[in-house]
C-alpha positions as CSV (number, residue, x, y, z in Angstrom):
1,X,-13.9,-1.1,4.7
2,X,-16.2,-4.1,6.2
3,X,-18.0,-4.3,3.1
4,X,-15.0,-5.4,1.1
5,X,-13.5,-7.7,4.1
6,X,-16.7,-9.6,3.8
7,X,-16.9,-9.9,0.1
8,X,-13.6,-11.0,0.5
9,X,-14.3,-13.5,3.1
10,X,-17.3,-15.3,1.4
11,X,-17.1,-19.3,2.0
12,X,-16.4,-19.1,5.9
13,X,-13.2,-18.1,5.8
14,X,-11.5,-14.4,6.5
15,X,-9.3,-12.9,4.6
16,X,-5.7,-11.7,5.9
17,X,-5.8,-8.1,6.6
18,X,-2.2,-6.4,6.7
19,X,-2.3,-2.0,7.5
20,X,0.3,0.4,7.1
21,X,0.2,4.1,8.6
22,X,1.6,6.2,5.9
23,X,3.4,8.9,6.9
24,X,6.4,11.2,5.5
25,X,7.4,14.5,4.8
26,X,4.0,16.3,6.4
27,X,1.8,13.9,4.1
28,X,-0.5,10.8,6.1
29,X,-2.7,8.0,4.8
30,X,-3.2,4.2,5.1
31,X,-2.3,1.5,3.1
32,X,-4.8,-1.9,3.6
33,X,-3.9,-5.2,1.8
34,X,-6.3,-7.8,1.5
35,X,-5.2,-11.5,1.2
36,X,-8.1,-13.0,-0.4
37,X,-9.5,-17.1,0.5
38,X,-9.1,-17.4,-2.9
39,X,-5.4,-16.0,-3.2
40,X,-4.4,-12.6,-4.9
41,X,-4.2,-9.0,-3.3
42,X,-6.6,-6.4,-3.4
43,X,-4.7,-2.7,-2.1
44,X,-6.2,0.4,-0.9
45,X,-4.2,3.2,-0.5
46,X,-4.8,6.6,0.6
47,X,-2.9,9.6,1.3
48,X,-3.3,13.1,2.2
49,X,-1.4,16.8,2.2
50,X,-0.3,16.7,-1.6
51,X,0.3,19.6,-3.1
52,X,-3.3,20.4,-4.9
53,X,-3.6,19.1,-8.5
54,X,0.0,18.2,-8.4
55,X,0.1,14.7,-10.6
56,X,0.3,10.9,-10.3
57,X,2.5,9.0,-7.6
58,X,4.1,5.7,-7.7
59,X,3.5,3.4,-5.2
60,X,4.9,-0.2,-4.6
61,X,4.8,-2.6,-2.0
62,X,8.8,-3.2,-1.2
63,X,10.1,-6.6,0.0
64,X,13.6,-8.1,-0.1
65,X,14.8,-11.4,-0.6
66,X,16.2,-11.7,3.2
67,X,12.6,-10.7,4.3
68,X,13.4,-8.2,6.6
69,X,12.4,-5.5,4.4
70,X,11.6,-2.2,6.1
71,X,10.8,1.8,5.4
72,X,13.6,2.5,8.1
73,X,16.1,0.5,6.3
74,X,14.9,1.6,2.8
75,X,16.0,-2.2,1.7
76,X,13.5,-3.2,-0.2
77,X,14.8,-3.6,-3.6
78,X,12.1,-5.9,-5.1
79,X,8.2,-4.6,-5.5
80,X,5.0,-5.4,-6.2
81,X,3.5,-2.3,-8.2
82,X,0.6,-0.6,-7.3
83,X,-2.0,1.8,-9.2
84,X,-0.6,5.0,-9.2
85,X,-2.2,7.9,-6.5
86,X,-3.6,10.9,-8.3
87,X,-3.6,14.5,-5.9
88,X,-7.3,15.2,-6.4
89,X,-8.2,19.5,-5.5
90,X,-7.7,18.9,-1.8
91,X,-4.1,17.1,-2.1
92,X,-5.7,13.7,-1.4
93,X,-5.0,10.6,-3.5
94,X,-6.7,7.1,-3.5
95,X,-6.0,4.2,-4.9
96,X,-7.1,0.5,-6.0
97,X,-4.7,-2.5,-7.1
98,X,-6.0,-6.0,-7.4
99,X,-3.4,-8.5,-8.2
100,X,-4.8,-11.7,-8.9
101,X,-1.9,-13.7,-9.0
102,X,0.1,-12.0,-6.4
103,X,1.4,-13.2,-3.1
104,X,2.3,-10.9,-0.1
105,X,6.3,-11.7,0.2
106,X,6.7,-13.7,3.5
107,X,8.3,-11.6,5.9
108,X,8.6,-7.9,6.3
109,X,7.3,-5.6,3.8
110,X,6.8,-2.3,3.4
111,X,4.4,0.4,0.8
112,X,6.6,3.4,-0.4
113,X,4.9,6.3,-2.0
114,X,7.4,8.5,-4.2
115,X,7.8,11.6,-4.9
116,X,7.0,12.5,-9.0
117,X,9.7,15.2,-9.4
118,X,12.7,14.9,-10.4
119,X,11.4,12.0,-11.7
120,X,8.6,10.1,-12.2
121,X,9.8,8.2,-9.8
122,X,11.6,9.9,-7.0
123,X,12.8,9.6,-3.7
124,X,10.1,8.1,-0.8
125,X,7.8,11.3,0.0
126,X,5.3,8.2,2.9
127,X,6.3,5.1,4.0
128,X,4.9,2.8,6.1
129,X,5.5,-1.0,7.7
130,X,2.8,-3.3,6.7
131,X,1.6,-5.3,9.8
132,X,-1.5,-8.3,10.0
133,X,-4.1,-7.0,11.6
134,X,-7.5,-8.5,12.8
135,X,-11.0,-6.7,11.4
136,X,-13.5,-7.4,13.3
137,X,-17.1,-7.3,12.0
């Protein structure tokens, strides 16, 4: 992940680096937003412990308008979408987003990763609080 912090960073000054441990229903994985000198997102999330094979899941980044938005709560009821997570062979799943024009929402924020059945998208299968975090390289 240094690599893409420091393409990010290029012109002196670091990107903001938020993390969020995924983690729900026996499933785990991280979730990394990049904040970009330039403005926009870049999103890298990963999960593991999919069923094999089993489809595409939807993932968002949930924030509220109170900004106290939080996977315990569940109160996130506005989202930035994110590329979808396909269960590769092994039940892992990683995905890319790049929003230009995006903002991270001030305040708290959350990624949720839903379940595909009953519906495309279902209940939260791994959820986890974003948080700022420092990379050092």
């Amino acid at each position: 992940m240094a690599w893409v912090v420091l393409a990010l960073g290029q012109g002196g000054k670091k990107p903001e680096v938020y993390l969020a441990e995924l983690a729900g229903q026996g499933l785990k994985g991280r979730a990394v937003v990049l904040v970009g000198s330039q403005g926009g997102l870049e999103v890298f999330v990963y999960l593991e412990g999919l069923r094999p094979g089993s489809g595409a899941y939807a993932n968002h980044i949930h924030f509220n308008r109170g900004g106290n938005a939080t996977c315990k709560e569940q109160n996130g009821d506005q989202i930035l979408g994110l590329t979808s997570l396909v269960a590769d062979a092994n039940g892992r799943a990683v995905a890319y987003t790049r929003l230009p024009a995006a903002s991270l929402p001030g305040g708290s924020t959350y990624v949720n990763v839903h379940a595909n059945t009953p519906t495309p998208v279902g209940g939260t299968l791994a959820c986890g609080d974003l948080q700022a975090t420092e990379v050092r390289y």
